[in-house]
N, C-alpha and C positions, 0 to 999 in steps of 0.2 A: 504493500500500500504506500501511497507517495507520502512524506508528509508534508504535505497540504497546511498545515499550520502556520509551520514557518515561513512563506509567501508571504504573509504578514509581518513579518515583522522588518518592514521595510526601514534602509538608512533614515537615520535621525537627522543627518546633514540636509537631505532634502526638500525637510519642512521646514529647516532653523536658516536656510537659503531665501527660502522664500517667504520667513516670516520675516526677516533683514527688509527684505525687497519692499516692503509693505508700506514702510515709512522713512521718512528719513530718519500686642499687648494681647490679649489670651481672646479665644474667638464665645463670642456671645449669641442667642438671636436675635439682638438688637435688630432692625428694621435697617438693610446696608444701604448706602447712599442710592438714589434714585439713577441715576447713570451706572451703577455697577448691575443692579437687578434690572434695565435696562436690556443693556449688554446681553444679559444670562436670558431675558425673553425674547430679545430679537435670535442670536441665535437656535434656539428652541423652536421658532417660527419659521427659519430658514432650516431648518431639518434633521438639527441634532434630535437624536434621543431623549436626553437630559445633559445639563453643564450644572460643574460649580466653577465657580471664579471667584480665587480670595487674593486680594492684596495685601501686603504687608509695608509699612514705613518704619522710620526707630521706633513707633513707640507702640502702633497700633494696628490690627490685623481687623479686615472687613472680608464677609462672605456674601456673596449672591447663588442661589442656584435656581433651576425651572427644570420641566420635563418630568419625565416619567422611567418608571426602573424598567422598564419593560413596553414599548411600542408594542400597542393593543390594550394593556391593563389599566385599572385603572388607579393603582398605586402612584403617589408623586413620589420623588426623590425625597429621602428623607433625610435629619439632620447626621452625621454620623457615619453614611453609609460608606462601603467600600469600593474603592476602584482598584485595576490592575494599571499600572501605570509605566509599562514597558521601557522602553531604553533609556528613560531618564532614571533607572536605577543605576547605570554605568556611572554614573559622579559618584552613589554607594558604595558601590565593590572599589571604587580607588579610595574612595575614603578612606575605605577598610585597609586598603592594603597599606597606605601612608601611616596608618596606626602601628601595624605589625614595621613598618619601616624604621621607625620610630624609636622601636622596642630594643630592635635589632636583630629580629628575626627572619628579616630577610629585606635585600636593597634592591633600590628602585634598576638598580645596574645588574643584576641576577640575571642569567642568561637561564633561556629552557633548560638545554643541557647540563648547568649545573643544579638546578632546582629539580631534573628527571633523567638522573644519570640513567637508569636504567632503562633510559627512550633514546638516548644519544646514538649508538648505534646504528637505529634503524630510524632515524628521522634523516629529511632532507640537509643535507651539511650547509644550507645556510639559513635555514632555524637556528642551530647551535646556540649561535653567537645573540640572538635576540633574547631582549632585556623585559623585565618586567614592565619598565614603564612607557617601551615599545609597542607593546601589547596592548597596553591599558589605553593608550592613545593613537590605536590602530595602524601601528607603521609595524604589526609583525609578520605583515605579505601571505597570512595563513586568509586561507577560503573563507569567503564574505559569511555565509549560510543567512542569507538575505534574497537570495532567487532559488528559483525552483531550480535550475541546474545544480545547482549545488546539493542541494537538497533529493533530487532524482541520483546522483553519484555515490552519495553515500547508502540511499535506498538500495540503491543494486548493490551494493557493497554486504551490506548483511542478509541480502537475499542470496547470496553467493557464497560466502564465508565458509570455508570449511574448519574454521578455530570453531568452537561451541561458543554462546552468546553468553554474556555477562549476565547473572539473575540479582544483582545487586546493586542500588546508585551507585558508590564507588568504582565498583568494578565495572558500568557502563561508561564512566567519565573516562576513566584510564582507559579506558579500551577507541573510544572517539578519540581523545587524544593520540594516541598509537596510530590511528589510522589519518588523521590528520595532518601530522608531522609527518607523513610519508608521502604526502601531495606533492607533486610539483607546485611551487608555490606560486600565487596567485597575482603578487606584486615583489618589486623586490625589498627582500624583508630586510627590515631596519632602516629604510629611506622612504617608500615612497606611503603615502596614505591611503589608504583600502579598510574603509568601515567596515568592521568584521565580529559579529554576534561569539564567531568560534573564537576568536582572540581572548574575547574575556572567559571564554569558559578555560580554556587554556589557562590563563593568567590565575582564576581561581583554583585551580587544581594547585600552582603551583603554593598559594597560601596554604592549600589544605596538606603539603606533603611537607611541610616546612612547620608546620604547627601539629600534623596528627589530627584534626577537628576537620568536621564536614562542613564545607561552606556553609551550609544555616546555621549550623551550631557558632559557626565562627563569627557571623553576621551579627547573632543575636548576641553576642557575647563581648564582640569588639566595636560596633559600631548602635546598634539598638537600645539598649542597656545605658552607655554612658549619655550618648544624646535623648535618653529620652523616646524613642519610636517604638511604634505599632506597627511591626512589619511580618506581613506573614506569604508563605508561596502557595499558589495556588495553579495546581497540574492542569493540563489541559484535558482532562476526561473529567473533570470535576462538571455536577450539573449543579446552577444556581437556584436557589429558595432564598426569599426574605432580604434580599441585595440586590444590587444594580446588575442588569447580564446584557454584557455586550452586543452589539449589531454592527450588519456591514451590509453593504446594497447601494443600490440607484436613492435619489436624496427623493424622500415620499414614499421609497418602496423598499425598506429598510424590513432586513431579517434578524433574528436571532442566532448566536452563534450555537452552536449546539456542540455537544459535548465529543472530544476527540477520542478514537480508540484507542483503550487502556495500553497496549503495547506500544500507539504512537507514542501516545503523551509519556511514557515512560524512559523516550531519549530525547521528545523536546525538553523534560527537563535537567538532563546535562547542560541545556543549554540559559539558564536561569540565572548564575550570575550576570548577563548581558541587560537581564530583564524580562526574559519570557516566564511569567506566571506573580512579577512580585508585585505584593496588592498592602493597600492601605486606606487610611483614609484622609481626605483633604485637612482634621487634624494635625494628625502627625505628620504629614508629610509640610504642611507650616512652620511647625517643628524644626524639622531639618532647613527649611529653607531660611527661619529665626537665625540658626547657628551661624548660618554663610554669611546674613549680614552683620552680622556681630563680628565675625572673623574677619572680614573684609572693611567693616569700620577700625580696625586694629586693637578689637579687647579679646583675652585670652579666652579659648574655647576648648574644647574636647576633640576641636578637629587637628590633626596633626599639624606641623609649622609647615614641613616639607611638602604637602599635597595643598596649602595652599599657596606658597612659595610659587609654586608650578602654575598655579590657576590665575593669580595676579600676574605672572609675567603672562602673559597669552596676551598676543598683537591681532588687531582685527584680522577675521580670516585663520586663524589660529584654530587648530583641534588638540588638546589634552584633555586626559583623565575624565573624560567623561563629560566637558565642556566643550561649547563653540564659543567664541570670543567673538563680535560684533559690534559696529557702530546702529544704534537706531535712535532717530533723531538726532544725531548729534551729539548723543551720549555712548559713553563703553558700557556695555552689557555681556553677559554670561549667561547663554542661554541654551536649551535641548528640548527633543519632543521624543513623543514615544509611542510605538504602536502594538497592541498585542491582541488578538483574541477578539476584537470588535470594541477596543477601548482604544482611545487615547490622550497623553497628557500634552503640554507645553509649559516651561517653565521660563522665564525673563529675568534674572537678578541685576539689577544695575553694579555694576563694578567698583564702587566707590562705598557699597555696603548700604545704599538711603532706601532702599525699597524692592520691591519684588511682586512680580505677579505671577501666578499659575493657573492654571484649567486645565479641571478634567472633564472627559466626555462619555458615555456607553457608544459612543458611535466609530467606527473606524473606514474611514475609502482617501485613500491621499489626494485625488481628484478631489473632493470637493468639502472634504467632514475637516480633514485638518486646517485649509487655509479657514475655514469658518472659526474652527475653535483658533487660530494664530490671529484671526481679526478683531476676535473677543480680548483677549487678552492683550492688542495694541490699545483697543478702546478704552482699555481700562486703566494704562498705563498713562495713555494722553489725558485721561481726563480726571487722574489721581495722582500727579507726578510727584517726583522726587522731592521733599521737602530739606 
């Protein structure tokens, strides 16, 4: 069977392009300013599913949301509820690794081959030499797993296999990797840029061999935990009750995503430190976005020195750790979007630490669901600016 899933989970560069293109305190139900619930209706009205949009400035955080958990029900969005918020977990997983950097558990200069002697071998010899933080900012030339080509290769790959299959997450992660690193590689690794879902699965494996701990376990331990998050994975064969469930389709004619077979979603989620499956909710994910600006105003946080080190030096047009750097309006911004499973996010932080917007959607078509929800969250940013 293909998997079909992963089609989804298209480059983050592509909407955070054209979200560029577009222009030049604790969350309450207070009643949000009239132009932000604005915002969150017009969208709604042009075809999302349901949207939240919360802003944040130094001191205080506003939400708007509209729509419905489910096109057809007649449930609204409720306070609280959960979204999958796809590739804008890759600022997470470097987070995380900037922590274990930190520690001294492993450097942003760690090559595959030392962090997987036991992969050296029989990996392509210019992997070798690629660095963790190569990876984490897509320069490791490993395959996109962002089109179905890729995706159909490794299909036939374990429809063929004559090794016996892994019946364990571990042992499926180590085992993609193995065959990964045995690619011809896709770009040349360590220089050029190639948005790649499998790089970070890669790059978590390497935290996990270097600590002993399962990426969630490492997740919730080194990054959830001291900031404060509600972060949890959620597989693709999962069916939704009592929450938001993703849609994809023509704008009007919007479906529900329906649940993936258990054997698939069993090696999309190898693929999860990238962001396939990690859900939260507009809370906590405030939260995390509170800390950046605090850390980027220059007061001590929980976020590593080094992984923001990297994130402040980032020149427009710039890709690290899980960042696109951009001018909009005429201001420096830090911004990503995310796609997964019929959701998606976008996030905005201004660079100088004064404010931030995000939105999430149940809706996901890059055609037409993203620039909507990337239109939302300009609106809200022009018309809540940086104080």
């Amino acid at each position: 069977m293909l998997l079909r899933s992963l089609v989804l989970a298209t480059t983050a560069l592509v909407s955070a392009i054209a979200l560029t293109a577009c222009g030049g305190g604790g969350q309450s139900e207070a009643t949000p300013p009239a132009s932000l619930q604005q915002s969150a209706d017009r969208a709604v009205s042009q075809g999302l599913a349901a949207i939240v949009i919360q802003h944040l400035d130094a001191n205080d955080t506003t939400q708007a949301r509209a729509g419905l958990r489910q096109v057809g029900s007649a449930v609204s969005l409720q306070p609280g509820d959960a979204f999958m918020i796809g590739s804008t977990t890759k600022a997470m997983t470097s987070a995380l690794a900037g922590r274990l950097v930190e520690r001294g558990v492993i450097a942003w200069t760690t090559t595959v081959a030392e962090a997987l002697p036991d992969l050296a071998a029989s990996m392509q010899p210019a992997y070798r030499t690629v660095t963790l933080e190569q990876l984490l900012s897509h320069r490791g030339g490993v395959l996109a797993f962002t089109t179905g080509e890729d995706i159909a290769r490794f299909q036939a790959f374990l429809g063929t296999s004559a090794t016996e299959l892994p019946t364990t997450r571990a042992g499926r992660e180590r085992f993609f990797a193995a065959w990964l690193l045995a690619q011809t590689p896709a770009a040349r690794p360590g220089q050029d840029l190639l948005y790649s879902n499998a790089g970070y699965s890669l790059a978590a494996l390497m935290l996990e061999v270097r600590t002993g701990l399962p990426f969630a376990e490492l997740f919730q331990q080194e990054l959830a935990q001291p900031l404060g998050l509600q972060v949890s994975w959620t597989s693709a064969d999962a069916s939704f009750t009592n929450r938001p469930v993703g849609h994809s389709g023509a704008k009007g004619r919007l479906t529900a995503i329906t649940a993936e077979d258990p054997e698939v979603s069993r090696w999309l989620d190898v693929l999860s430190p990238a962001g396939l499956g990690t859900t939260t909710t507009p809370e906590s994910y405030a939260a995390w976005v509170r800390w950046h600006l605090r850390a980027l105003h220059g007061e001590t946080t929980p976020l590593a020195a080094g992984y923001l080190q990297r994130i402040k030096a980032l020149k427009t047009g710039d890709y690290g750790l899980g960042w696109l750097a951009a001018d909009l309006d005429s201001s420096a911004v830090l911004l990503h979007d995310g796609e997964w499973r019929g959701f998606t996010s976008v996030l905005v932080v201004d660079a100088q630490g004064r404010s931030a917007t995000f939105g999430f959607t149940n809706t996901e078509d890059t055609s037409w669901a993203t620039p909507l929800l990337n239109q939302a969250v300009l609106d809200t940013e022009r018309a809540m600016p940086p104080k």
